[in-house]
C-alpha positions in Angstrom: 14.5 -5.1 9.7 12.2 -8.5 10.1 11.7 -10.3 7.2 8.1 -10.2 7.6 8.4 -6.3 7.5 10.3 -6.6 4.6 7.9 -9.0 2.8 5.4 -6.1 4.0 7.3 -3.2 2.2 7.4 -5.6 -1.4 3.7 -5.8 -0.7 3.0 -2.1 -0.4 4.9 -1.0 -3.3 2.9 -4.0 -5.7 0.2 -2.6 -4.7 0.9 0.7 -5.6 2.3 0.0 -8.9 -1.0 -1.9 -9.1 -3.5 0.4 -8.7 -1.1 3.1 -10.1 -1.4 0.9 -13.6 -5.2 0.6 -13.1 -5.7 4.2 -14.0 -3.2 3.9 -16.5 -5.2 0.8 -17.9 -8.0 2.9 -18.9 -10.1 0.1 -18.5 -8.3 -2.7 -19.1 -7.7 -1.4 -22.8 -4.3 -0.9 -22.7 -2.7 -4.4 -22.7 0.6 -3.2 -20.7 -0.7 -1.5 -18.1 -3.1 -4.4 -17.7 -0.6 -6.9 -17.0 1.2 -4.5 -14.7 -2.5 -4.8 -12.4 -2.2 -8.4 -12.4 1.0 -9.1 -11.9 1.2 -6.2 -9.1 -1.6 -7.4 -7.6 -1.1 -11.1 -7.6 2.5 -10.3 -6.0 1.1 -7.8 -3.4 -1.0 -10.5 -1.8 1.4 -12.9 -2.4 4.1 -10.9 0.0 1.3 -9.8 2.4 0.8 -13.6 3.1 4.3 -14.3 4.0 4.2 -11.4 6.0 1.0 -12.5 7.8 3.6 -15.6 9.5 5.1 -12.9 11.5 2.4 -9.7 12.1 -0.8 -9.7 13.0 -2.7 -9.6 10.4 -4.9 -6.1 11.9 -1.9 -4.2 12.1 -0.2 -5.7 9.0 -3.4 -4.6 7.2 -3.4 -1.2 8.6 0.2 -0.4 7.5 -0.6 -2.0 4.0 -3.6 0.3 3.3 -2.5 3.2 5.4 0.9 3.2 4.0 -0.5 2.3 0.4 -3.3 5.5 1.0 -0.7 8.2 1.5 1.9 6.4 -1.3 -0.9 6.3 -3.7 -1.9 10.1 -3.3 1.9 11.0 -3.8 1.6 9.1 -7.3 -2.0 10.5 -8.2 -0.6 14.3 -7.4 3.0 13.5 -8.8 2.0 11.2 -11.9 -1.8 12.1 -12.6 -1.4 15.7 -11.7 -4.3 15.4 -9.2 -4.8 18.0 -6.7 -5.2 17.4 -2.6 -6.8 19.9 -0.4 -6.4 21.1 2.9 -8.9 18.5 4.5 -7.0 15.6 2.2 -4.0 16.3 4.0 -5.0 16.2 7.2 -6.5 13.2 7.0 -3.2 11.5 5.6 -1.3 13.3 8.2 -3.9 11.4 11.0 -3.2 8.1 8.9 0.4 8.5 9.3 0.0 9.0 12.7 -1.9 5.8 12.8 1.0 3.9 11.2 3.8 5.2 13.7 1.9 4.5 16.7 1.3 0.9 14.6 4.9 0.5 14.6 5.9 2.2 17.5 3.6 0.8 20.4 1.9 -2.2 18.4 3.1 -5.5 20.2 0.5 -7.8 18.0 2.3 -10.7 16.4 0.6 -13.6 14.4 0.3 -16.9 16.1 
């Protein structure tokens, strides 16, 4: 695997433990959580730059939020007992289409 796709991956899961620890944060009143958003966030953008030196940055956005969408309903159903419908998955299912063809047929490379 590319470093920059690697740098990409660490960037996904920051951001998911991120915005995972924002619900948890309730608010930024919880000082733990809190620091998990900052530090999450702060390192997901970090590792989305150095990935930027090697992908495009339109299809390294797509696979950060499209990846980071589906990962992030996982946790809310898994974690925050949330419940998905019908429609919901459908729509990631069209998103993780999205991110395959990305990967499969995308030839965009940063310059």
């Amino acid at each position: 695997m590319r470093t920059e796709y690697v740098y990409l991956l660490i960037a996904i899961i920051a951001e998911v433990m991120a915005t995972s620890s924002l619900k948890a944060s309730q608010s930024f009143t919880r000082l733990l959580p809190s620091l998990v958003v900052i530090v999450g966030y702060g390192a997901a953008f970090y590792f989305l730059s150095l990935s930027l030196k090697g992908i495009g940055v339109g299809v390294a956005y797509a696979l950060w939020s499209g990846i980071g969408i589906v990962l992030l309903s996982v946790v809310g159903v898994v974690v925050f007992g949330e419940k998905i419908d019908l429609p919901a998955v459908i729509g990631f299912a069209l998103i993780v289409a999205g991110v395959v063809i990305l990967n499969l047929y995308s030839n965009v490379v940063a310059h």
